[in-house]
C-alpha positions in Angstrom: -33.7 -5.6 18.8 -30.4 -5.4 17.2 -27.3 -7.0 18.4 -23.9 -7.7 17.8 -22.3 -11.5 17.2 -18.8 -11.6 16.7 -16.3 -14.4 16.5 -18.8 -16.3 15.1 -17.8 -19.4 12.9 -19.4 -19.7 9.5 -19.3 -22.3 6.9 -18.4 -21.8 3.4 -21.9 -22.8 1.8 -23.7 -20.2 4.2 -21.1 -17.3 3.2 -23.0 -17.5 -0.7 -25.0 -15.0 -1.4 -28.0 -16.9 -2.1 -27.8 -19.3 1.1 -29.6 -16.4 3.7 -31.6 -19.1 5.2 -28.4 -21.0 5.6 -26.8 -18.4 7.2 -29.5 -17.4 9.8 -29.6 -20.6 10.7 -25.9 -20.6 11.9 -26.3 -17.4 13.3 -29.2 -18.6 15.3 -27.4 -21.6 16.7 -24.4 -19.5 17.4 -26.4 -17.4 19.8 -28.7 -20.6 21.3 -31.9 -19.5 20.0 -34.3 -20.3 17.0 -34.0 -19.6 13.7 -37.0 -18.0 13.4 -35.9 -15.8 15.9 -33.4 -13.9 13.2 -35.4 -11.4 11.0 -32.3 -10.4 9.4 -28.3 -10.1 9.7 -25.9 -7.4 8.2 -22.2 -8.7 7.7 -19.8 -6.5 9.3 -16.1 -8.8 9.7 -14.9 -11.6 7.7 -11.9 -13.8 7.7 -11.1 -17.1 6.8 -10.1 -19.6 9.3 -7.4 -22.6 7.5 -5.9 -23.8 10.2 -7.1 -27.3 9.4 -7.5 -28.2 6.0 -10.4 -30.5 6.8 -12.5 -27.6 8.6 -11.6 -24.4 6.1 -14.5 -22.2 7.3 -15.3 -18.2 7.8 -15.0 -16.7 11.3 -17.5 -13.6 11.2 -19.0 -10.7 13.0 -22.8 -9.6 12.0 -25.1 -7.3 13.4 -28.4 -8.9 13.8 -31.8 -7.9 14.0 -33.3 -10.2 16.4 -37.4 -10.6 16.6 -38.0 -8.8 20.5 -41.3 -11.5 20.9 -38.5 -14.2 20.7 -35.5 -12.2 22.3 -34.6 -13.8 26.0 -32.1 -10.9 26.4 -28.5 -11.6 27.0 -28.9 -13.5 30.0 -31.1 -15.8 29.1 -28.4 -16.3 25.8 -26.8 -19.9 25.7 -24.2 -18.8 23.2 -21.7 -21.1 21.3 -18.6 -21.2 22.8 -16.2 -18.1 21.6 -18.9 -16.7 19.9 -19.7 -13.4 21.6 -23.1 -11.1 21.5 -23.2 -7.8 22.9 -24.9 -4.8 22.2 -24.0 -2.8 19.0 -21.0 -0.7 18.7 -20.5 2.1 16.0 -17.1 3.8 15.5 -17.5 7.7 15.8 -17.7 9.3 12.7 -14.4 11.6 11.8 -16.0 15.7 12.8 -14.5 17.7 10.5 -14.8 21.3 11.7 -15.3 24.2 9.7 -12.7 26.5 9.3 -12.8 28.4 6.8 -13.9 31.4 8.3 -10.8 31.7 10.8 -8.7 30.8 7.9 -10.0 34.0 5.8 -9.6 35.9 8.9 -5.9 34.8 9.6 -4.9 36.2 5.8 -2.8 33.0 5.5 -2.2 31.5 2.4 -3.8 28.5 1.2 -1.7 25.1 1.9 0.0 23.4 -0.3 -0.3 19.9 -0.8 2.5 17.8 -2.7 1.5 14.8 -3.9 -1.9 12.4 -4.7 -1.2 9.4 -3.6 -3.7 8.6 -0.6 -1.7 10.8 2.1 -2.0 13.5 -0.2 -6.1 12.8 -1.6 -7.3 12.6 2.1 -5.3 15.4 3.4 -6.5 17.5 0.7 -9.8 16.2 0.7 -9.9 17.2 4.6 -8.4 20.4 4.8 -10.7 21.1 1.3 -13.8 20.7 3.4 -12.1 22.4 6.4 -12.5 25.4 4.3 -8.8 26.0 3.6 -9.3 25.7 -0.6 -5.8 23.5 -0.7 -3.7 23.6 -3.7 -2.7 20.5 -4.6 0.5 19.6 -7.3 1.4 16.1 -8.8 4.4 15.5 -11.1 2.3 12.7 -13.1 -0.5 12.9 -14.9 -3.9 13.0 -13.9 -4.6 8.8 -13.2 -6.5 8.7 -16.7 -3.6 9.7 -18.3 -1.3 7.6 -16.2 -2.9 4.5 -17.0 -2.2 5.0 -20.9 1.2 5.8 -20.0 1.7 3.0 -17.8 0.2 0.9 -21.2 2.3 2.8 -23.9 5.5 1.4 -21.1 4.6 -2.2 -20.9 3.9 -2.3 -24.8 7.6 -1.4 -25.3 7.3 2.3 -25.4 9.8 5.0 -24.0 9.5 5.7 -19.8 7.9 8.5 -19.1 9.8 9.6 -15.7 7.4 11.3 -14.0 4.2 9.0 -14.5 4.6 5.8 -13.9 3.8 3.2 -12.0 5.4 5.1 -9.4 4.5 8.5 -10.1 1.3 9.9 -10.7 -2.4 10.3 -9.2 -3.1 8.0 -6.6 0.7 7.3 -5.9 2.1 3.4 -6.6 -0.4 1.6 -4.5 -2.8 2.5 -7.6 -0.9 0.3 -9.5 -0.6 -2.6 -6.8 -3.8 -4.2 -6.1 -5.0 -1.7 -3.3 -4.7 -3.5 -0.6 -6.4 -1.8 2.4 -5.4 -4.0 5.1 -3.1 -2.8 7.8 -1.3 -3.4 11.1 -2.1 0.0 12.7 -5.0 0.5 15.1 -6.5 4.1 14.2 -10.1 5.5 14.6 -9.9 6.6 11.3 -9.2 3.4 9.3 -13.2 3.2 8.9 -13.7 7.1 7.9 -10.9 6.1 4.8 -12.8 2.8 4.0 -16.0 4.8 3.7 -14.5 7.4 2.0 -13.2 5.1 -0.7 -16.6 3.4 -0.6 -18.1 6.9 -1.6 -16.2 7.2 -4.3 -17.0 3.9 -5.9 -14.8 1.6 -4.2 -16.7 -2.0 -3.6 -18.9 -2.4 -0.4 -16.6 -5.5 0.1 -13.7 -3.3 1.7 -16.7 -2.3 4.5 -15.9 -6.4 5.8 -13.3 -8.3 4.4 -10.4 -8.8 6.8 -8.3 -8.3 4.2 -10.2 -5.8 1.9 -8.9 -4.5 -1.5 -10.3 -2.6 -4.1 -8.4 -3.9 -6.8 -6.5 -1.6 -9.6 -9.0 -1.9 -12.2 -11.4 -0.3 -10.0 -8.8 2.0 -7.6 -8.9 4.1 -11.1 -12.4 5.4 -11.2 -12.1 5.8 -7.1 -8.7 8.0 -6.9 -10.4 10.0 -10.2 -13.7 10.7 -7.8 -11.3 11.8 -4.9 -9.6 14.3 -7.0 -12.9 15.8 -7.8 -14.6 15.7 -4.5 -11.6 17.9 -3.7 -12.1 20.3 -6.5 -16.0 20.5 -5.4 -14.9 21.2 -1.8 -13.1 24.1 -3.0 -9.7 22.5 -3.5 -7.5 22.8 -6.9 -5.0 19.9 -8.6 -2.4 20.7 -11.0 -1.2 17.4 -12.8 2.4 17.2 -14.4 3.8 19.8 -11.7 6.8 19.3 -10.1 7.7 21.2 -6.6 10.9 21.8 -7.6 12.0 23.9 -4.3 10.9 25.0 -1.0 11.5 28.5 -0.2 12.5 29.5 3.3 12.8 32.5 5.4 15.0 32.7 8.8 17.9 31.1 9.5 18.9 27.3 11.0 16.0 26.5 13.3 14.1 29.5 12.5 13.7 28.9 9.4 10.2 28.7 8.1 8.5 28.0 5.4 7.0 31.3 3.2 6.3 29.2 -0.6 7.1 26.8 -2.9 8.7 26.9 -7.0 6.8 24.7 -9.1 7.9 24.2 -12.1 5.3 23.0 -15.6 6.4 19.7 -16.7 5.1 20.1 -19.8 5.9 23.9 -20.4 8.6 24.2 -18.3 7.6 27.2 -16.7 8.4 28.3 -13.1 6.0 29.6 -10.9 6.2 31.4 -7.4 3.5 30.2 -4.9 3.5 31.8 -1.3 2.2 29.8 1.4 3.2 29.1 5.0 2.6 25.4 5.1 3.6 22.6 2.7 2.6 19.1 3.3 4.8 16.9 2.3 3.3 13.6 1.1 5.5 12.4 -1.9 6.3 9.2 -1.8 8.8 6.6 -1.6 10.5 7.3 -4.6 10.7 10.8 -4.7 14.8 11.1 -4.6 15.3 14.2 -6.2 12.4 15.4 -3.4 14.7 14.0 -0.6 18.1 15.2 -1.6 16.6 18.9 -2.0 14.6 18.8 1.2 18.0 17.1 2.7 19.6 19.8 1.0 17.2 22.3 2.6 19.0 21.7 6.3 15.8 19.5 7.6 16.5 16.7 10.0 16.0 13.1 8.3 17.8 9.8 9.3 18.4 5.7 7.8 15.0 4.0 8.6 14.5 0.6 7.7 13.9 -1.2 4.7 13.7 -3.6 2.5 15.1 -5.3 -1.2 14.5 -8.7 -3.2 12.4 -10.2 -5.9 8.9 -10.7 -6.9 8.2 -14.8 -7.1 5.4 -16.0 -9.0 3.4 -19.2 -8.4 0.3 -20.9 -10.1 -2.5 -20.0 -8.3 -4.4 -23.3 -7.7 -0.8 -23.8 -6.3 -1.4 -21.7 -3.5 -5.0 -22.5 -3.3 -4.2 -25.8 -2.4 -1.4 -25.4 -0.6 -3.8 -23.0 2.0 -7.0 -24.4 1.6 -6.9 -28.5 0.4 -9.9 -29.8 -0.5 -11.8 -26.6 -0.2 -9.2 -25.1 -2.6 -12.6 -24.8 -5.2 -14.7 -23.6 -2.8 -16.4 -20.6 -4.6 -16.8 -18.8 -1.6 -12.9 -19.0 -1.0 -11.5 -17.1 -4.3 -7.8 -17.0 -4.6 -5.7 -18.0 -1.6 -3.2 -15.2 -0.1 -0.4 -15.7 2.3 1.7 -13.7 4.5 4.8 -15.0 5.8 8.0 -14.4 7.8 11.2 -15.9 9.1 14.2 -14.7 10.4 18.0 -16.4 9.4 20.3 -17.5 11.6 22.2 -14.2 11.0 18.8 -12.7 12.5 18.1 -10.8 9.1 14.5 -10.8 8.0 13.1 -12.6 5.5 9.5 -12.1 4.4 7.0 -11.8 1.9 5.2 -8.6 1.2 2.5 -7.5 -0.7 1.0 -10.6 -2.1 -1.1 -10.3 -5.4 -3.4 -13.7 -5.5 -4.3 -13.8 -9.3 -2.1 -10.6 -10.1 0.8 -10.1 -12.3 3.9 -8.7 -11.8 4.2 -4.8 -13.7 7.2 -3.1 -14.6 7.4 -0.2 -12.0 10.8 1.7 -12.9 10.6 5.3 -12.6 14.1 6.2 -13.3 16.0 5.8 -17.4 18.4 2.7 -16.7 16.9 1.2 -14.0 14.8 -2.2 -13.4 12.0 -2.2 -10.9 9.3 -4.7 -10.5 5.9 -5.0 -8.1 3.0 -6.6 -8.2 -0.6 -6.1 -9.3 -3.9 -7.4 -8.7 -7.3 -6.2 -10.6 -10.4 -6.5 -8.1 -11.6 -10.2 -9.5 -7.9 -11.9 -8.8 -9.2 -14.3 -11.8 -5.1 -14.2 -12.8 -3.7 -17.8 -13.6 -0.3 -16.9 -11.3 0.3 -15.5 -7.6 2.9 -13.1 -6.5 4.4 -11.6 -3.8 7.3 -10.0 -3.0 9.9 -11.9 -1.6 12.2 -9.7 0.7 15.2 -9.5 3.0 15.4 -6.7 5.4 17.8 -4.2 5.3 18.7 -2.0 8.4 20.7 1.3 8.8 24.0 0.0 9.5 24.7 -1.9 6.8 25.7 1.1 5.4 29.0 2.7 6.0 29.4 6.4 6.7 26.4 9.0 7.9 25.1 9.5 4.3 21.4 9.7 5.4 20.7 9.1 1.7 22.7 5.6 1.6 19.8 3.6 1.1 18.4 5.3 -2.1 21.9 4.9 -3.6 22.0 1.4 -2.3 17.9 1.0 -4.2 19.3 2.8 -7.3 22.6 0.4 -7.9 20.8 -2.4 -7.6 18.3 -1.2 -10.0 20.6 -0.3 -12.7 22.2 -3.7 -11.9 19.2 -5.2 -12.9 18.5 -3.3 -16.0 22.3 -4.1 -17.4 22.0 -7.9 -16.4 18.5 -8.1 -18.4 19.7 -6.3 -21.4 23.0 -8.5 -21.2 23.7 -10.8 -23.6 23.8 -14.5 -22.8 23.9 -17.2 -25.5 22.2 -14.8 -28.6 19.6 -14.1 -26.1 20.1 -10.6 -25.0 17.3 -8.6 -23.8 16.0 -5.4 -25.0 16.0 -2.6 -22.6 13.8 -3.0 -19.3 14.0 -6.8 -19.8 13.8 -8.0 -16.8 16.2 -10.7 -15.2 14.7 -13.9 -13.8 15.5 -17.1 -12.2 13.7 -20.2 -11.2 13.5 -21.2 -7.4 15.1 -24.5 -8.1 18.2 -22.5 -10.5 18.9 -19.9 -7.6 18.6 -22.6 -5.1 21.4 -24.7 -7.0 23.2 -21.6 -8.2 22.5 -22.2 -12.2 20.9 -19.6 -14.4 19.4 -20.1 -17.8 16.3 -22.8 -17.7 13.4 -21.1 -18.2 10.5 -22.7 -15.8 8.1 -25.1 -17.4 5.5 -24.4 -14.6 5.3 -21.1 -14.3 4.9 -18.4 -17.1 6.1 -14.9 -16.0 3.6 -11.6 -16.4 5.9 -9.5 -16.1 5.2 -7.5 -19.7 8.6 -6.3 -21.1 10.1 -9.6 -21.2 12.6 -11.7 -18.6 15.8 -13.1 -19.3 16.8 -16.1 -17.5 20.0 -14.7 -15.8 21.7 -15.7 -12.2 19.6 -13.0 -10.0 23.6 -13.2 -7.8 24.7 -10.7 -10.1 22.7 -7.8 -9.5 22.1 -8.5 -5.7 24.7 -8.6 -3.0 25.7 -11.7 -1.5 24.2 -10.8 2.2 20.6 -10.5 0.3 21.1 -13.6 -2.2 22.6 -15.9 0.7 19.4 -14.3 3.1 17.0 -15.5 0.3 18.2 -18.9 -0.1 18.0 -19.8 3.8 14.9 -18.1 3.8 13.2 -20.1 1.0 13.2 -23.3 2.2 12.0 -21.7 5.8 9.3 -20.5 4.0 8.3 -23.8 2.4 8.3 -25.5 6.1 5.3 -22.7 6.4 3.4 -23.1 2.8 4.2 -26.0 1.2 5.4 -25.2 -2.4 6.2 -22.2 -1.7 10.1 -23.5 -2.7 9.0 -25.3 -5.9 11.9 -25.8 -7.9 9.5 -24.4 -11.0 8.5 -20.8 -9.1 10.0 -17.6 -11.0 11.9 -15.1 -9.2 11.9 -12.2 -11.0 14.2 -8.6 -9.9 14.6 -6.9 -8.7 11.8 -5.2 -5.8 13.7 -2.2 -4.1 10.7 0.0 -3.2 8.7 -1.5 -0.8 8.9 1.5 1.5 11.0 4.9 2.0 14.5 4.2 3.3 14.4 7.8 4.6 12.4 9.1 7.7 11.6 12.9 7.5 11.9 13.9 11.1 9.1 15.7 12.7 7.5 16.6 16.0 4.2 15.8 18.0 3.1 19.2 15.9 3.7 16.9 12.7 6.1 19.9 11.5 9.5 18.9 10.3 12.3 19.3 12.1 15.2 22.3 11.6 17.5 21.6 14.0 19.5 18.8 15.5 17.0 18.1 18.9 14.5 15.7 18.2 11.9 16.1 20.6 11.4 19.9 20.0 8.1 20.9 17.9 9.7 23.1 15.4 7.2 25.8 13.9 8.7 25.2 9.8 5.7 24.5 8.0 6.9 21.7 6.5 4.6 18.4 7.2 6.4 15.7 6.1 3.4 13.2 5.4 2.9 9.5 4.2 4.9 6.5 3.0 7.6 8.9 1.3 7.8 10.7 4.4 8.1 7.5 6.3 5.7 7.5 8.4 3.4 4.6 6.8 3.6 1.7 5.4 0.7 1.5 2.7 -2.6 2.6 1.6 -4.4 3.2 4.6 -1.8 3.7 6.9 -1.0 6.1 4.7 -4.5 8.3 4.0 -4.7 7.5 8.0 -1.6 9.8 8.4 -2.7 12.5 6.0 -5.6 12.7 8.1 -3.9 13.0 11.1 -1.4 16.0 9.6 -4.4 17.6 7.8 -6.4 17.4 11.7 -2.7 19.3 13.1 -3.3 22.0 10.5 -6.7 22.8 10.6 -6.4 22.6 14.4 -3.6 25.0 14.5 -6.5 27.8 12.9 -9.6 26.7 15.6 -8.1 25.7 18.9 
């Protein structure tokens, strides 16, 4: 008999590996029965429960195989309280139908996919096996490539502009831990953890709460993407740039009829005809945004966000969440999430938190300082860090310049760069030096003291510089009353010794590419029609996600419009 326990609290000694007797034991008194009863349990949820320090424990969901001599059935159950047992649920699979037929029949041509990053990979990797032979073009390299490039940078070397930490297969979250967890409720969150499963990711991501796959290992996964779409029938060219979407019609008539790619290593043009583009480029993709701005489709301000990254010890945070327990090997490195809101109602929050990462140099653009965070799969790193961020909304722009917020990212970028490469007592850095301030300097509005509790990982250098000069006031002022909020929520998170290092302007897009329930992009000025372009703006870039999964759940979702557009 096989049943499902959920909300089931487990303690830290029976979530080791070797403790299974342990563990059925728990289970069994969980449910009211005898351990004997339990002939096996497979994990299926798992989250750790810190409310109180003196009780840090697991709360889990198994599916157990109960023995049917010894099962009472769920009646006769005397469960723990808050635990429940049911019967066995199993998400549907994701149907992907064939198409490929109607597709030949239609004598369209194939669809082009812009951009790997995961909107991109499981869009293409779907319409692939749809039978619709995608083409699919990246401006960076292929991600073997990218990680030497992304190597050659931090060593000191010359940015490459199109492969980067930004650019490049697998898009930026390659580069940022791979986190998987996400607020969005979607049928197909399991089909993408599966999928990265498949293609080597750890079993792990199949149960954690907050699953990740780490970069070290996102590399060989986003390589065995790219060629499960090439054995589908799919084809990826690396170090291509879409340089221009070519239309036919007029205002909202106008459709899509190809593309101009352009070899960034050649620098030859190419012509490629097609009647659907989707769109999934990322959120920093400018030069995409001003020409598809420039191509008269609808986009608009969204939301956003700038700040820091700040850095911590680990065993600070471990403590800090988990006391006594902080050792615990069942625990691993701590994480936190957090959020407050200033008396001027502006957001403050963290984002993105790397437990034993390192913070990587993440510019993408000649004179400009970026920085995110990075975790490999073991989080074995001697510092935390997360960014630290103060929302930014539409109107604190003037004017209608839909494109305000990537000028407002790329000032404060260049800020950055100039302040770390300035000169202060013989110290000046050398170009993408970044600029960097202890918690207790910003707090008292000095600059200069290195911290003697934290050392930064960020690998082209910091120079201890007041962080006020290359962020506005309303961000700097927003971080300050934020920080001590955020202490009253993790203790130490305000140490006086914690790094701040600048500046993090790419959390998200700042644009939205408008599109309709048809996921088509919008040509005209009403929002609510379901223009026919054949533009599918797609993804994080397209601003319609807000990481990893969210955003292979929406390539999904665009590449299920397409191929539905050919069968229904």
């Amino acid at each position: 008999m096989l049943v499902h326990v959920s909300n089931m609290p487990l303690s830290l000694d029976a979530a080791l590996p070797e403790c299974e007797r342990l563990r059925n034991k728990e289970i069994a008194r969980a449910m009211g029965m005898k351990p004997a009863a339990i002939l096996s349990a497979r994990l299926l949820k798992r989250s750790v429960d810190a409310r109180k320090k003196a009780n840090v424990h697991f709360v889990a969901s198994f599916e157990v195989e109960v023995d049917d001599a010894l099962w009472p059935g769920f009646d006769g159950l005397s469960s723990m309280k808050g635990v429940n047992v049911s019967e066995p649920k199993h998400a549907p699979r994701l149907d992907i139908p064939n198409a490929q037929e109607r597709f030949v029949a239609s004598g369209e041509r194939r669809p082009v996919v812009v951009g790997t990053g995961p909107a991109g990979l499981f869009c293409a990797l779907y319409l692939a096996r749809a039978g619709m032979a995608p083409l699919v073009v990246e401006r960076g390299s292929c991600v073997e490539e990218r990680a030497q490039a992304i190597a050659a940078f931090d060593e000191g070397g010359a940015l490459d502009v199109n492969t980067n930490i930004q650019f490049g297969e697998g898009g930026a979250g390659t580069f940022s831990d791979g986190k998987l967890n996400t607020g969005t409720k979607s049928p197909h969150i399991r089909h993408v953890l599966e999928e990265f499963v498949a293609a080597g990711a750890p079993e792990e991501i199949l149960w954690q709460a907050k699953p990740h796959i780490g970069t070290d290992k996102l590399i060989d996964v986003v390589r065995n993407l790219r060629l499960s779409i090439i054995e589908a029938g799919g084809e990826v060219r690396f170090n291509t740039l879409m340089e221009q979407i070519c239309l036919e019609g007029d205002g909202s008539d106008k459709c899509v009829c190809g593309v101009t790619l352009r070899d960034l290593r050649t620098g030859e043009l190419s012509q490629v005809p097609t009647s659907r583009v989707i769109l999934a480029c990322g959120h920093s993709a400018r030069d995409t945004f001003e020409m598809i701005h420039g191509s008269g489709f609808e986009m608009q301000r969204k939301p956003f966000a700038v700040g820091v990254r700040i850095e911590h010890p680990q065993d600070l945070m471990n403590r800090a969440q988990y006391g006594d327990a902080a050792n615990h090997p069942a625990l691993g490195a701590a994480d936190y999430k957090l959020a407050v809101h200033t008396k001027s109602g502006r957001g403050v929050y963290t984002f993105c938190m790397c437990p034993g990462g390192e913070v990587v140099a993440a510019a993408s653009e000649e004179g400009g300082v970026c920085v995110n965070g990075m975790s490999r799969f073991a989080r074995d790193g001697r510092n935390a860090n997360s960014a630290l961020l103060v929302g930014i909304e539409p109107e604190d722009f003037p004017g209608d310049d839909v494109l305000a917020g990537v000028a407002f990212q790329r000032e404060i970028e260049r800020a950055a760069f100039e302040l770390g490469c300035s000169s202060r007592k013989g110290d000046a850095g050398a170009p993408y030096t970044a600029p960097a301030q202890t918690v207790g300097d910003f707090l008292s509005k000095t600059s200069g003291n290195p911290s003697v509790l934290v050392k930064p990982t960020y690998p082209r250098g910091v120079a201890w510089r007041d962080l006020r000069k290359c962020l506005p006031s309303f961000v700097t002022d927003a971080m300050a009353e934020g920080l001590s909020m955020l202490d009253r929520k993790l203790a130490g998170f305000a140490h006086p010794q914690a790094v701040m290092t600048g500046v993090e302007a790419r959390s998200s897009s700042p644009v939205r590419i408008l599109r309709g329930e048809n996921f088509q992009a919008h040509a005209g000025v009403d929002p609510s029609a379901s223009w026919t372009t054949g533009l599918y703006p797609c993804g994080e870039g397209a601003g319609y996600a807000g990481g990893i999964t969210s955003a292979a759940v929406d390539g999904l979702r665009v590449a299920e419009a397409v191929v539905a557009e050919l069968v229904d």
